[in-house]
N, C-alpha and C positions, 0 to 999 in steps of 0.2 A: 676565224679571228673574231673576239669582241673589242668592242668599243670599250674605252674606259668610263667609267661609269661607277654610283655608288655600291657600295659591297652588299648582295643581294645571294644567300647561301643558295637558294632554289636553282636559282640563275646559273648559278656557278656547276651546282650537282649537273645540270640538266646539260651545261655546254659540255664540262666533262665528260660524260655521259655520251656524248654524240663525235666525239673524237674519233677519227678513225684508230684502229688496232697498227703499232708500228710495224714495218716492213719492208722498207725503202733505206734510199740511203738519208744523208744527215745535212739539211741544207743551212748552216749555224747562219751562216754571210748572208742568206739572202734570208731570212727572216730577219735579222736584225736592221736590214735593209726594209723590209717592209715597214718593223716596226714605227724605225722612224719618224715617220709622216702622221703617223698617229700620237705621238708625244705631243706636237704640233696642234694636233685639233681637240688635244684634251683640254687646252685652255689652262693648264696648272704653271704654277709659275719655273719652279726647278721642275728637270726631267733629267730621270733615272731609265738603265736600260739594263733589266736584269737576264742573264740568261744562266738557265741551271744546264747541264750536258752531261753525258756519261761516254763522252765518243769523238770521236773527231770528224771533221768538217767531208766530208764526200761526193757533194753535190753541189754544182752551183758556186759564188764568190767564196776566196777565199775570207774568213773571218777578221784576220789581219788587213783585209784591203778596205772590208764595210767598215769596221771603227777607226780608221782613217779617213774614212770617207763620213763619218758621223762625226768625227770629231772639229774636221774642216768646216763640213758646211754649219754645224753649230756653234761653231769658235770655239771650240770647247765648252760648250755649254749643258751636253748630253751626258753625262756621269753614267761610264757604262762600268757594270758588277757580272761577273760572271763568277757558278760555283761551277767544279768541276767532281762530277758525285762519279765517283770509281772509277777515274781515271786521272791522268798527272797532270796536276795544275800545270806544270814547266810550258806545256801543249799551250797555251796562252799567256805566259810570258809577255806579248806583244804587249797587252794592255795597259801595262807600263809606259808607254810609248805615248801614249793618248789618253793619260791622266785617270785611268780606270784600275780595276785591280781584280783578284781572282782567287778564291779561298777553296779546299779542298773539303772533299766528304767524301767516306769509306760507307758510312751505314745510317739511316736512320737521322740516329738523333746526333751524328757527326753533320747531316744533313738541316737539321733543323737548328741545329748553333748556328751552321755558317750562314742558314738565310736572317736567324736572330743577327747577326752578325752585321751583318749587311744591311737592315735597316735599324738597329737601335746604336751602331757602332759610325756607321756611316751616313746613311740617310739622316735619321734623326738629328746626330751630331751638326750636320750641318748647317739646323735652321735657325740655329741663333744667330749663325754667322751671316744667314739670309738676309736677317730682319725680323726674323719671324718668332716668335716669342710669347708665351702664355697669356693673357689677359691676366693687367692686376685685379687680386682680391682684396676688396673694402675692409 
């Protein structure tokens, strides 16, 4: 796990890098659970909670119970996004449920629209609504 923190490529290659190889089963619920708490000490004002998958939940909470359980204890405050990459968005459906939502990808760059998707369609979108708003130019 990192901390949130500013965007640093090295950083990034290096934690990447140190991932273990997949092998197990798929614990969606209880990292999102983890995630949580970290939204929390990022100090940012909206929190977003992305998760990409290609699989369904096999280990641990189900995923339906952690974004009800994220969605409570933050009033709805946590905007949770999941992509579901080769596999049936229907599998999350729930997010409906708790003001989130869920966009598919088959390949690649089906892959990269829906995260384009999800922050310039939705994150971004939001921030006027925020308060949040460019600085005027003179």
């Amino acid at each position: 796990m990192r901390p949130i923190q500013p965007y640093d490529r090295r950083q990034i290659r290096e934690a990447l890098a140190s991932l273990p190889r997949p092998g197990g089963g798929t614990a969606i619920g209880d990292a999102m659970s983890e995630a949580r708490p970290d939204l929390y000490r990022s100090g940012v004002f909206r929190k977003y909670l992305l998760v990409v998958t290609d699989g369904e939940n096999t280990n641990g909470q189900p995923p339906e119970r952690a974004a009800q359980d994220i969605f409570q204890k933050s009033e709805g405050a946590v905007q949770i996004y999941f992509v579901a990459f080769d596999t049936s968005p229907e599998k999350f459906s729930f997010l409906k449920q708790v003001g989130g939502d869920v966009m598919g990808a088959g390949t690649g760059p089906e892959l990269k629209r829906a995260l384009d998707g999800i922050y310039q369609g939705k994150i971004l979108a939001e921030a006027p609504m925020a308060g949040e708003r460019e600085p005027a130019r003179p």
